[in-house]
Structure formats: C-alpha cells, structure tokens
C-alpha positions as CSV (number, residue, x, y, z in Angstrom):
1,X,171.5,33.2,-1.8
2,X,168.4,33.2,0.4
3,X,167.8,29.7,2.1
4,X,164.7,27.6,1.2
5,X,161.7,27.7,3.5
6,X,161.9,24.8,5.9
7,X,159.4,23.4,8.7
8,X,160.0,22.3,11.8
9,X,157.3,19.6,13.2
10,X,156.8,18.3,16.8
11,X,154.8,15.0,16.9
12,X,154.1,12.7,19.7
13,X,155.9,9.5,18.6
14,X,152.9,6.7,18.4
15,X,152.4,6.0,14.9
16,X,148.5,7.0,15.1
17,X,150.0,10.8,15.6
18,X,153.1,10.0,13.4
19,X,151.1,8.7,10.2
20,X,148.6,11.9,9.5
21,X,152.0,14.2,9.8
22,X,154.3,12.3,7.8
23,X,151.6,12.2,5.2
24,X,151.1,16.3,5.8
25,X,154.6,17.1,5.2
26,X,155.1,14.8,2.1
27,X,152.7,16.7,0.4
28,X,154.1,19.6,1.2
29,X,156.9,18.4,-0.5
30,X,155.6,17.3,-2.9
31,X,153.0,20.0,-4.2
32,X,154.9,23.3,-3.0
33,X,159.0,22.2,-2.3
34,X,159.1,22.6,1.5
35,X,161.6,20.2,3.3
36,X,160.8,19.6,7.1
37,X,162.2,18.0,10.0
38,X,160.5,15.8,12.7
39,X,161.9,16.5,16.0
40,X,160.6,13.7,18.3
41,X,160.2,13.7,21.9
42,X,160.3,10.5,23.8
43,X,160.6,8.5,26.7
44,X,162.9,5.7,25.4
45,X,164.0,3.7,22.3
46,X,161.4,4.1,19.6
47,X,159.7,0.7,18.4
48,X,161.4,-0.8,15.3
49,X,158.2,-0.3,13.3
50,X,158.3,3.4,14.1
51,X,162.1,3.4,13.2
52,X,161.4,1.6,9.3
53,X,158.6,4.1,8.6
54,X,161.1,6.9,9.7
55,X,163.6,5.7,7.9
56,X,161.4,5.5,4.6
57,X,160.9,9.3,4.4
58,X,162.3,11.0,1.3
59,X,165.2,12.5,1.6
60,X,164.5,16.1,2.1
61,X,162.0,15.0,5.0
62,X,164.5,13.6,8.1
63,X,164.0,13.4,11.7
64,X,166.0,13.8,15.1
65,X,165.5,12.2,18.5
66,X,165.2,14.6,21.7
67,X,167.2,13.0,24.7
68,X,164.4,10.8,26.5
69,X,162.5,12.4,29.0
70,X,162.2,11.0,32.6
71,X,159.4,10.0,34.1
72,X,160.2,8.2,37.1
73,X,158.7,11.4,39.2
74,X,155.3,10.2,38.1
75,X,152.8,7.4,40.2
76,X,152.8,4.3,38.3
77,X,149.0,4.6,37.7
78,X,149.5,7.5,35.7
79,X,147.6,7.9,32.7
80,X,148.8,8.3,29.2
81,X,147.5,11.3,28.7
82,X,149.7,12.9,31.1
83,X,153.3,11.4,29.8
84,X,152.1,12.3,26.3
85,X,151.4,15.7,27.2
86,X,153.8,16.3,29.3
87,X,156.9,15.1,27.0
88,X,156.8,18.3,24.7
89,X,156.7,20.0,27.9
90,X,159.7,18.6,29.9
91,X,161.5,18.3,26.5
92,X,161.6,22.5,25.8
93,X,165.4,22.5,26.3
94,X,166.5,20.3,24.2
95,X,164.2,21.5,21.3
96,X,164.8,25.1,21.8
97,X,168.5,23.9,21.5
98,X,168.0,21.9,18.2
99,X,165.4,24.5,16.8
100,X,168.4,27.0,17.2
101,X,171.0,24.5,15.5
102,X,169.0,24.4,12.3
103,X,168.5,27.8,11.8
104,X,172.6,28.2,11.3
105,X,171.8,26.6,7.6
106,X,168.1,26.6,7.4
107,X,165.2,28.6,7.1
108,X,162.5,27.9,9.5
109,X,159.7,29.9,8.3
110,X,157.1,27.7,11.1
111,X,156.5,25.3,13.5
112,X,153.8,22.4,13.5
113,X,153.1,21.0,16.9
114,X,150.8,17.6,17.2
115,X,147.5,18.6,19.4
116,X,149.1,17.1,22.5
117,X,151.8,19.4,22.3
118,X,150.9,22.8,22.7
119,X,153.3,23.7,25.1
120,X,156.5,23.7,22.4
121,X,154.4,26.9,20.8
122,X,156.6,28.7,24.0
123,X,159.8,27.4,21.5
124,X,158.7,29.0,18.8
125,X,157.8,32.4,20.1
126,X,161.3,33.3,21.2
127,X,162.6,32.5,17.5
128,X,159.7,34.3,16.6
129,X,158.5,31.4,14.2
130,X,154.8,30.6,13.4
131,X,153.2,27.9,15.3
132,X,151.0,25.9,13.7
133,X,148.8,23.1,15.2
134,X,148.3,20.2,13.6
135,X,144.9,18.3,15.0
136,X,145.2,14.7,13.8
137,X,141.7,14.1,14.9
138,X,137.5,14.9,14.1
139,X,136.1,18.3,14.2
140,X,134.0,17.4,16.5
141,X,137.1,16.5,18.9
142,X,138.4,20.0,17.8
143,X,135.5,21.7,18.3
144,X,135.1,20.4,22.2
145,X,139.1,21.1,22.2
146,X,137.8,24.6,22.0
147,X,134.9,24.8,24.0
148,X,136.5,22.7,26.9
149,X,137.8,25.6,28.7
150,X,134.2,27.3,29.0
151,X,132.1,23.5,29.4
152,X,134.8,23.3,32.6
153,X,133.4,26.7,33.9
154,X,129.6,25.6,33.2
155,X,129.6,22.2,34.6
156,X,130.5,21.3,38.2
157,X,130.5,17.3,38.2
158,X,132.2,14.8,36.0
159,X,130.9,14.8,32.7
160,X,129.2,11.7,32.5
161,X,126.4,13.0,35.7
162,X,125.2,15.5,33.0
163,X,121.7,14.2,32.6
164,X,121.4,15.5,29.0
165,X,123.8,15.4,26.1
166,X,126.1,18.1,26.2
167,X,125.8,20.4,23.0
168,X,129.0,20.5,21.3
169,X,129.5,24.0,18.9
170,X,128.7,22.6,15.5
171,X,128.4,19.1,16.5
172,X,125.3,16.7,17.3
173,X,124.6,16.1,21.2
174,X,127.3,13.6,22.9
175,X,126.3,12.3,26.6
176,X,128.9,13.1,29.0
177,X,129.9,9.4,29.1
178,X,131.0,9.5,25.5
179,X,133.5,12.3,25.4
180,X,137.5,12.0,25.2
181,X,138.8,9.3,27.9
182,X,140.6,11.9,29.6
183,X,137.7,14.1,30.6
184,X,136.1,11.4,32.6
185,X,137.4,11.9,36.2
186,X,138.4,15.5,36.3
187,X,140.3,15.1,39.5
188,X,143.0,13.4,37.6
189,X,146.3,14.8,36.5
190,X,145.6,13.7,33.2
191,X,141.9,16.0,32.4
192,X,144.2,19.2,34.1
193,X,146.7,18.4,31.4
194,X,144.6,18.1,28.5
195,X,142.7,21.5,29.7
196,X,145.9,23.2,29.7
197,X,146.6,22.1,26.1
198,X,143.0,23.1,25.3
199,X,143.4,26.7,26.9
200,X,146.7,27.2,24.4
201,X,144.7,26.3,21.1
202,X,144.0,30.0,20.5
203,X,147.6,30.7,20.5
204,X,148.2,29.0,17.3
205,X,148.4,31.4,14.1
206,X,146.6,28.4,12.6
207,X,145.4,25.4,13.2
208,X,146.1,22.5,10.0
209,X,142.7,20.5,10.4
210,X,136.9,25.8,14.3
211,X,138.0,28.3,16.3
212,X,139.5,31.5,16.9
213,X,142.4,31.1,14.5
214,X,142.4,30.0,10.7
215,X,141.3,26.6,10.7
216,X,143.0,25.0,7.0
217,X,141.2,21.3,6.8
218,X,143.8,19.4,4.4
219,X,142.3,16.0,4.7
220,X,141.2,13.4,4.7
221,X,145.4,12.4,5.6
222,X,145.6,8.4,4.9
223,X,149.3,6.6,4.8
224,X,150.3,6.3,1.2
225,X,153.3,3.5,0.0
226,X,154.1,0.9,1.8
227,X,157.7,0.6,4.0
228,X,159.1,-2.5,3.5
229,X,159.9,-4.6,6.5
230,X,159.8,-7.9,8.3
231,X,155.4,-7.6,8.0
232,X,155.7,-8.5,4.5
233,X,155.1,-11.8,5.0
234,X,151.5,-11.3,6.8
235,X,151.0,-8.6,3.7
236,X,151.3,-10.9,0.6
237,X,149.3,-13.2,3.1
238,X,145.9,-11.3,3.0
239,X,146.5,-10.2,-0.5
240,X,146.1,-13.1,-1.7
241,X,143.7,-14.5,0.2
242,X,141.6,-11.9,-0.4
243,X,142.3,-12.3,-4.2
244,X,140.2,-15.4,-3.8
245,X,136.9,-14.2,-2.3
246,X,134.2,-12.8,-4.0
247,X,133.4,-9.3,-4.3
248,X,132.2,-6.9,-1.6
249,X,132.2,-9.8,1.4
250,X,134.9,-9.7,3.6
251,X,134.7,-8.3,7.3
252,X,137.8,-6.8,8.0
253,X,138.1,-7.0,12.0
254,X,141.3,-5.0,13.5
255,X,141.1,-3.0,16.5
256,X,144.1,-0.5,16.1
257,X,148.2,-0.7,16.6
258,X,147.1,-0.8,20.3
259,X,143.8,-2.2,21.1
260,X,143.3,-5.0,23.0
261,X,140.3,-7.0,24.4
262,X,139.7,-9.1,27.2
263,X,139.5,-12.8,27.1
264,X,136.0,-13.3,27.6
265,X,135.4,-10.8,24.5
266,X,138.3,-12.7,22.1
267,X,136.0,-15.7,23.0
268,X,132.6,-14.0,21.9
269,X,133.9,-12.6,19.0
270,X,135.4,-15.3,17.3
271,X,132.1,-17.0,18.7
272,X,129.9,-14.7,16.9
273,X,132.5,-14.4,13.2
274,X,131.4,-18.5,13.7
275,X,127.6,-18.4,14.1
276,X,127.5,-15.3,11.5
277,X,129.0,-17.7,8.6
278,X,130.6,-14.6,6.7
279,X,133.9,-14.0,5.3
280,X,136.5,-12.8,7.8
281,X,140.2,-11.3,8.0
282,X,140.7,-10.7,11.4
283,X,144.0,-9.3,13.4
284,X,144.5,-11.1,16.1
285,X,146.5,-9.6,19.8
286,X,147.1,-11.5,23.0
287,X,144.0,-10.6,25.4
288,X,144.9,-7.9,28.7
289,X,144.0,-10.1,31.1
290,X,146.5,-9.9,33.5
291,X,147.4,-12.6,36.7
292,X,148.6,-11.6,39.8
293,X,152.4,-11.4,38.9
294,X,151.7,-9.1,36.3
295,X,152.0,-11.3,33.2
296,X,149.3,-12.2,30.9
297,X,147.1,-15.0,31.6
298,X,147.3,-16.2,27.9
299,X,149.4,-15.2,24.8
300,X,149.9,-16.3,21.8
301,X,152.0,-19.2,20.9
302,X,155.5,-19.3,19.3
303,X,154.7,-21.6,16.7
304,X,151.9,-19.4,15.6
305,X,149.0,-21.0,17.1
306,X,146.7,-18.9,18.9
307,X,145.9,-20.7,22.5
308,X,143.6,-17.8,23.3
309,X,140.9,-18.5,20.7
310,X,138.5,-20.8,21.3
311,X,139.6,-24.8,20.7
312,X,139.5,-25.6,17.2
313,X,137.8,-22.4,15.8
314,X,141.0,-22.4,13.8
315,X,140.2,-25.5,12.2
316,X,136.5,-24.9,11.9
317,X,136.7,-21.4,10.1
318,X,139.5,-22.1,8.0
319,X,137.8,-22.2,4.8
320,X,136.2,-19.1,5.4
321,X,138.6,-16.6,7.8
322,X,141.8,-15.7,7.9
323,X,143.3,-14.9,11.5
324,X,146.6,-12.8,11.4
325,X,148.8,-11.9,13.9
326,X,149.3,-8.3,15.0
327,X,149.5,-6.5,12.0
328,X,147.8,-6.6,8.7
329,X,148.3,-4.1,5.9
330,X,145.2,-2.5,6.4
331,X,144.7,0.6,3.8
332,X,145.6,-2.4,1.1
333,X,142.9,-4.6,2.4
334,X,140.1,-1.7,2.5
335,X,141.2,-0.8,-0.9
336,X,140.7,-4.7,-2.2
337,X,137.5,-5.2,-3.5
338,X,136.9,-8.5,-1.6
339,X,136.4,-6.3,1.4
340,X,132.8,-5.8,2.0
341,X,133.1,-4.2,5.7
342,X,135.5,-3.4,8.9
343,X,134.7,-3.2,12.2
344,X,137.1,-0.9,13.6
345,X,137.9,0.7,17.1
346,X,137.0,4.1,15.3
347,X,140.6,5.2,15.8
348,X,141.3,8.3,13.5
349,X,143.1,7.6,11.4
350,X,141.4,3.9,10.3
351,X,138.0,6.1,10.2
352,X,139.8,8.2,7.1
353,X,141.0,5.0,5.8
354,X,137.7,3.6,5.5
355,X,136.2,6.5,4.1
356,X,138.6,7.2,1.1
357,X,138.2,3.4,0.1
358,X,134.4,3.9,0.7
359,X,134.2,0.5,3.4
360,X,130.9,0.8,5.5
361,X,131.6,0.0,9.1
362,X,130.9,-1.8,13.1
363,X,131.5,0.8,15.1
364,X,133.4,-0.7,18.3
365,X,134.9,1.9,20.2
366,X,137.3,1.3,23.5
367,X,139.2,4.3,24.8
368,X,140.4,8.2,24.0
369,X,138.4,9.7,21.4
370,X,136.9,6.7,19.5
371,X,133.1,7.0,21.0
372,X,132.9,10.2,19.9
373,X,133.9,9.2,16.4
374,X,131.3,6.1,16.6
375,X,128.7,8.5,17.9
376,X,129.7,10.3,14.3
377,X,129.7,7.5,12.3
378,X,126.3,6.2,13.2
379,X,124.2,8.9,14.6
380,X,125.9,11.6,12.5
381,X,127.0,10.4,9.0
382,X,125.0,7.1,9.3
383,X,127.8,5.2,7.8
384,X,127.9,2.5,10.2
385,X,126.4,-0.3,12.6
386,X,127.2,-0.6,16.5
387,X,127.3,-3.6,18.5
388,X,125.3,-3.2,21.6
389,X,127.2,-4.4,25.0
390,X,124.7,-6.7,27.1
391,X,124.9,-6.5,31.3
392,X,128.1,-7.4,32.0
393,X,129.3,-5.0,29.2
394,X,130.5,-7.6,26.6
395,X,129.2,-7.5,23.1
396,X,128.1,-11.4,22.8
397,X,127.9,-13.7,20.3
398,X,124.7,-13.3,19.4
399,X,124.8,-9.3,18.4
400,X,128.3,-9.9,17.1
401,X,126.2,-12.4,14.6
402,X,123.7,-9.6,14.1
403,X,125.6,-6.4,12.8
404,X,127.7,-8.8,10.7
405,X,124.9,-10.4,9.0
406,X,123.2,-7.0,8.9
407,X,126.2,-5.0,7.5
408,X,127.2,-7.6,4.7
409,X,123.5,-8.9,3.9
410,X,121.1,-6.6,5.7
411,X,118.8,-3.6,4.3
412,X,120.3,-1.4,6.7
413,X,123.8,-2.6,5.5
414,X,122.6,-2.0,2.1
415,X,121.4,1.6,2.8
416,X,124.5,2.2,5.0
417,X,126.9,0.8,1.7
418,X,124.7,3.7,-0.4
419,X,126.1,6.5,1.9
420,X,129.5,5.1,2.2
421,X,129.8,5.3,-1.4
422,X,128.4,8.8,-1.5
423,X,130.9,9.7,1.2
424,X,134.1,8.1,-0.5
425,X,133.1,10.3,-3.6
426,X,133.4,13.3,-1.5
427,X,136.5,12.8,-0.2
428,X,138.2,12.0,-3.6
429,X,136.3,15.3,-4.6
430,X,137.9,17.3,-2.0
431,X,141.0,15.7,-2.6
432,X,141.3,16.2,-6.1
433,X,143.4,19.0,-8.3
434,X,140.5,21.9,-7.5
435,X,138.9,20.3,-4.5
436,X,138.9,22.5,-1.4
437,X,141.8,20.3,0.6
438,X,144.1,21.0,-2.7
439,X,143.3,25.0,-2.7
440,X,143.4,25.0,1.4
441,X,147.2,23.3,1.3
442,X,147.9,25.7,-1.8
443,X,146.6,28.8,0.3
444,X,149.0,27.6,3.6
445,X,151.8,26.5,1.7
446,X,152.4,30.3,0.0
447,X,151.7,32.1,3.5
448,X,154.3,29.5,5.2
449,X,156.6,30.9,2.1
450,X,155.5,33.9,2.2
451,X,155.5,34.7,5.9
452,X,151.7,36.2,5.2
C-alpha cells in the first residue's frame, strides 16, 4: 500500500515566520489531505509561547527540534540576519539525517524552506525532493529578493547614497534608505548572507507566495483559532473592553512580538494618545534604553504598574484607554467592530491581519522589511497614514495627535477607511471557494501529489 504524500517544512523559529507556515500547512490539510512536518532549526530552548502554539497543531501536522546550533564563533555585534540565515546552514546534518529517518515510513513528495533558508534546498536535492520556497513576506520584498543579485552589480555605494529611488521590477520607486535593514551597510556579514540566499531563489521548483520559477500566491495567510495559554487573561481583558466602546473608534497601537521603542518615544506617544482624546488599546513593552551595565534603565513593574509611562497618564486615560502588557490578541481585536484603526510596525504578517478585517492604518515602521511595507501601504495602496519623525528623529506628540485625529475623524481617514473596505473585499474574494488563492493551493497541492 503506497504511503500518503507528506511535506517536509524548514522554518526559522520566530513566530512572525512560524505563523504564515503553520497556517500554509493546515490548509493543506485541510483542503487536499497532506500531513507535514516542521523541522526547526535553533539556537536554544524555544520560548514557551512558541512551544503552546506548536503544541496546538492538529495531529497529523507535528514538529521536531534540530540539535541547537553554536554560535559562539560569531562577534557579539553580529546581526540577526546572519544567525537566522546561517542556522539552516550550519544545521544541514542533522536535517539531512532526520529528512532520511522519515522517509523509512513516509512519503516526502517536497520540501518547503522559509525565505531565510535557502541553503537546506542542498538537503533536498540529494533525496531528490522538490524544494519549495515559502516567502512569508510582500511582493515587492520578493521581487527585490530577485533583482538583488543584479541591483549589487549596478550600484557601487550603499544603497541609501543612491540619489534617486531605486526602481524595483513591478513595484513603485523605494529610496535606497527604505529597503530591507540588511542591505544598508553592504560591508557587513549580514547583506553577504542575505545575497547568498537571494542568488539561490531561482533554484526553487517554486516559490509559495515573481521570478524565474512558478510563483503560487496562496494568501493573504492570517493565524486562525486561538491556543489557549497563560495570555488568556489579557484576551478576555480587551474583549470586553472593547465590547463597551462604540463602533469603528478604537486605535489599536502594538508594535509587533518584538518591537520596542525608546523611552523618549514611550513618553511622546502616550503624550500624544492624551492630547488626541480618542479611544485607545495599546500593548505596552519595557523601552530599550540600556545603562552602562547592560540592563534596562526602566521596566515595567511586578505589580503591573508601568513606571515607564508618564506619571499618572494611567489615571488620566483610564476612562478612555486600555494599556496591556506584552501581548494582546490582536486578529480578535481587528476583527471587533470597536476597532476603528491600528498603528502598526507594518510587520507582515499584522499588515495581512489588518487587511482581511479591513482596519485602515499609521504606518510606523522600525527595522527589516517594514518601510518598504509602509512605503506600500501609503504611497502604493493608500490605505494608511504615517507619522512624520521631527529633527531628532522622534515622532512627537503633536503629529502623534494629528494622524490619530486624522485617521479616526479626518477626511483623509475617511477616504483611506473607503479603500480599506474595498481592499478587505478583495481579499475575502480571493480567499473564497473560486477565488484565485483557492484554485492556486488546489493547482500546487495536486502537482505536490502528483509529482507534476
């Protein structure tokens, strides 16, 4: 009796690469019947969050942990670009070794790869499996994927001394200033790396997401369910709050499972939420200041005050904010109809998030790809507002006033809400039975069958 087909997936283990994969392979199983398993590569002991939504899977979707790669060879200032990359690489043993224990009672018939880990393609070519890569991230950030190898040719200084915008393939005009984090000092470890990946993206037979091969777009990919777990208490929280604001104005304010702001900008913000007078749910971190032994200058408090914020702006916002710590449940809050708006670090996956439940946006990006995807949301879809940085490059009160004003009350907010709409539709539209994500997962799902 033949075995059934089976895929093997290589993600990098930070839930903003795990999420859009996890979601990929459940529909898989879902709509077609194919079983996959996760084979991480790490440094270390995963989080505990990243172990509860592992553990949630379904049952024919499981996951195995590589031994942990060491990177005590490596400066300290190395960037994260680098150890991401590099752990597929320096993990190739142990996967060819665990790709090669499955196939005694499985059938592998190919293997998905997240976009910083090009290099286990090698793996699958001498088990003569499909690789697949799976780009958790914009066309646009695809598309200069692609064209990086030939833009490094072209240009001879960093990026951000090109005086005009630099013409990506298919894509409005970015400055050099505004591409990926990792291409801005090209003398760094971690720009070689990512143009090494780039140079292997034509290997793929496909890629799950243009280029020289197929391209299959099967999003937009947004968490689905919820994993039950010690958060539940900040969840029913902001539910009910929310429950009990009108319709349509809430700012949702969250900057990402990793973003972080100084603690001049904490103060402005929470400055501006004040003077703007709107509706607020807003997850809260501990600022990145840093001391001189290392630790951070400010945290927040055990008892579940917040010394950080500014004195009493607890107190004086109470009746119209909620500040959370850490973690909200934020696809339920975009979805509630309180929610009027977010401003958002224009992370990836939050971007998809807010599109699906149709949430116009304040576009406030801080590191790897997320000014490119601000650049989209308000130059090229004109979905969204951006908060201008003054001299000393902090976004102050004052402006933080304005966009949220303008983006709840405004006319532009108004107009933007009109193409947000229009946008959500399309997504449900392309999500639906006969929309073209459906028929594009269909058409990959019988050539992974298949072996087409």
């Amino acid at each position: 009796m033949e075995k059934p087909s089976h895929i093997a997936i290589i993600p990098i283990p930070g839930m903003g690469h795990l999420i859009p994969l996890i979601e990929f392979s459940k529909k898989l199983l879902a709509q077609h019947n194919l079983s996959a398993t996760f084979i991480i590569p790490n440094e270390g002991p995963l989080s505990n969050s990243q172990y509860e939504f592992l553990d949630s899977l379904p049952d024919a979707i499981n996951y195995t942990l590589l031994p942990p790669v060491n990177f005590d060879d490596l400066p300290q200032d190395t960037k994260i670009e680098t150890r991401l990359c590099l752990l597929a690489t320096r993990s190739a043993t142990a996967l060819h070794a665990t790709i090669s224990s499955m196939m005694a009672d499985k059938k592998i018939v190919a293997l998905f790869v997240d976009l910083l880990a090009a290099d286990a393609f090698d793996v699958a070519d001498k088990f003569g499996v499909p690789r697949y890569l799976f780009f958790a991230a914009s066309a646009m950030c695809l598309s200069l994927c692609l064209y990086l190898p030939k833009l490094d040719q072209m240009v001879s200084c960093e990026y951000r001394d090109v005086p005009d915008p630099i013409q990506i393939p298919g894509c409005i005009p970015v400055h050099g200033r505004d591409l990926l984090g990792s291409l801005q000092d090209r003398n760094n470890e971690a720009y070689k790396r990512v143009l090494h990946i780039a140079k292997r993206y034509v290997m793929a037979d496909g890629i799950v997401q243009p280029g020289m091969p197929p391209v299959y777009p099967v999003g937009p990919l947004i968490q689905s369910g919820s994993v039950e777990s010690s958060k539940g208490v900040n969840e029913s929280s902001c539910l009910k709050w929310l429950d009990g604001q009108p319709c349509g104005s809430v700012l949702y304010i969250c900057f990402g499972s990793a973003g972080t702001l100084s603690s001049e900008q904490v103060t402005e913000l929470a400055m501006g939420l004040e003077l703007s007078e709107q509706r607020f749910i807003w997850v809260v971190r501990p600022p990145h200041d840093k001391g001189a032994d290392g630790t951070y200058l400010n945290s927040q408090g055990h008892d579940g005050t917040f010394d950080f914020l500014p004195k009493t702006f607890l107190e004086r916002t109470k009746n119209r904010g909620l500040v959370v710590p850490n973690w909200a449940p934020q696809a339920r809050i975009l979805s509630h109809s309180s929610t009027g708006g977010f401003l958002t670090h224009c992370g990836w996956n939050s971007i998809l998030e807010t599109i699906v439940h149709g949430v116009p946006v304040i576009v406030w990006p801080l590191y790897a790809d997320q000014k490119m995807n601000a650049i989209m949301l308000t130059e090229g879809l004109q979905v969204g507002m951006r908060a201008k940085l003054n001299e000393n490059g902090i976004v102050d009160r004052l402006e933080i006033a304005r966009v949220v004003n303008g983006l709840l009350q405004g006319d532009e907010g108004k107009a933007i809400r009109i193409r947000t709409h229009k946008l959500k539709e399309a997504a449900l539209s392309v999500l639906s039975k006969d929309g073209c994500s459906t028929k594009t997962l269909d058409q990959l799902a019988s050539k992974l069958k298949n072996k087409i």
